[in-house]
C-alpha positions, 0 to 999 in steps of 0.5 A: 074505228080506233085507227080514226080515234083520237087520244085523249087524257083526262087528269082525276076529276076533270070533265070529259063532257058536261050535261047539256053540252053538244053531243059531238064525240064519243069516247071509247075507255082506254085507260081508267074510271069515269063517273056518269053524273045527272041532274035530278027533276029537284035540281040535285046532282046524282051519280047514275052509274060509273064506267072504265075500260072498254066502255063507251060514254056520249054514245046516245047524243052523237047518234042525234043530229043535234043532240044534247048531252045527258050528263056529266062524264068526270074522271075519277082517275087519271083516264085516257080515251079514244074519241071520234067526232060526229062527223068521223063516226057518219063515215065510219057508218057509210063505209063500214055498216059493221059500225052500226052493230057495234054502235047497237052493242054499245046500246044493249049494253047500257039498255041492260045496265039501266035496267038491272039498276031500275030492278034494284032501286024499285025491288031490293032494299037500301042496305043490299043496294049500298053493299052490292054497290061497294062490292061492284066498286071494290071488284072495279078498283081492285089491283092485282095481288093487293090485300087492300083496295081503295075505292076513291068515291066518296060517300055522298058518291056511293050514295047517289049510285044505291040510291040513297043518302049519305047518312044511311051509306055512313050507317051501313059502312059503319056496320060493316066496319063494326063486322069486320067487312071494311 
């Protein structure tokens, strides 16, 4: 697979892909974060979920003849990627059946991913969902043998991955602050 990939870099905030777009490649990471972004039924923007090293992302509409993006995939550092096209890929499957399960790895992976997130969003309150998202966000961001990290989301980003708004993730930072967390 990776010896049919191409290099691909992204500078910060540079989209790999849009939400309706052809599905006609797939990026493994190489280097850096992306962030997943849909358009919500009330026409809103939402960061569902943000991804780095080792992932993959434009797996689902690659598989589809035809198939339509899902959603927006936008760097959120410098990243680099491997992408293979749609037709490299139906090879890749033909000559070697061990792609499929590496394609269905990938799957599961998401599969879980999705629903530890619908276990959060329908079970555990506000508050726990903003922290547990920021901790997950500070373990991404964290650079060896560095007291500080920076995570470069904004509130409004943060928000969309709890599940919330902007102004009860404010109010959770500002807590935090208060408790000498941030």
């Amino acid at each position: 697979v990776l010896s049919e990939a191409r290099r691909r870099r992204f500078a910060r905030r540079e989209v790999l892909f849009h939400e309706g777009d052809p599905g006609d490649t797939l990026h493994l990471i190489d280097k850096g974060r992306v962030a997943i972004r849909i358009t919500t039924p009330l026409e809103d923007g939402a960061i569902v979920g943000e991804v780095g090293r080792g992932d993959v992302v434009g797996e689902m509409a690659i598989l589809e003849e035809g198939g339509r993006r899902g959603a927006t995939v936008m760097a959120l550092e410098a990243t680099e990627t491997l992408s293979i096209e749609r037709g490299q890929l139906l090879e890749l499957r033909r000559r070697y059946p061990a792609v499929d399960l590496f394609i269905f790895d990938v799957l599961m992976a998401n599969i879980r991913r999705v629903n530890v997130a619908l276990m959060e969003a329908l079970f555990v309150p506000v508050e726990r969902r903003v922290v547990r998202r920021l901790l997950s966000l500070v373990e991404v961001y964290a650079r060896e043998e560095v007291d500080d990290v920076e995570v470069t989301l904004t509130q409004d980003d943060l928000a969309s991955l709890a599940g919330t708004s902007r102004a009860t993730v404010n109010r959770v930072l500002r807590q935090a602050e208060e408790a000498g967390a941030v």
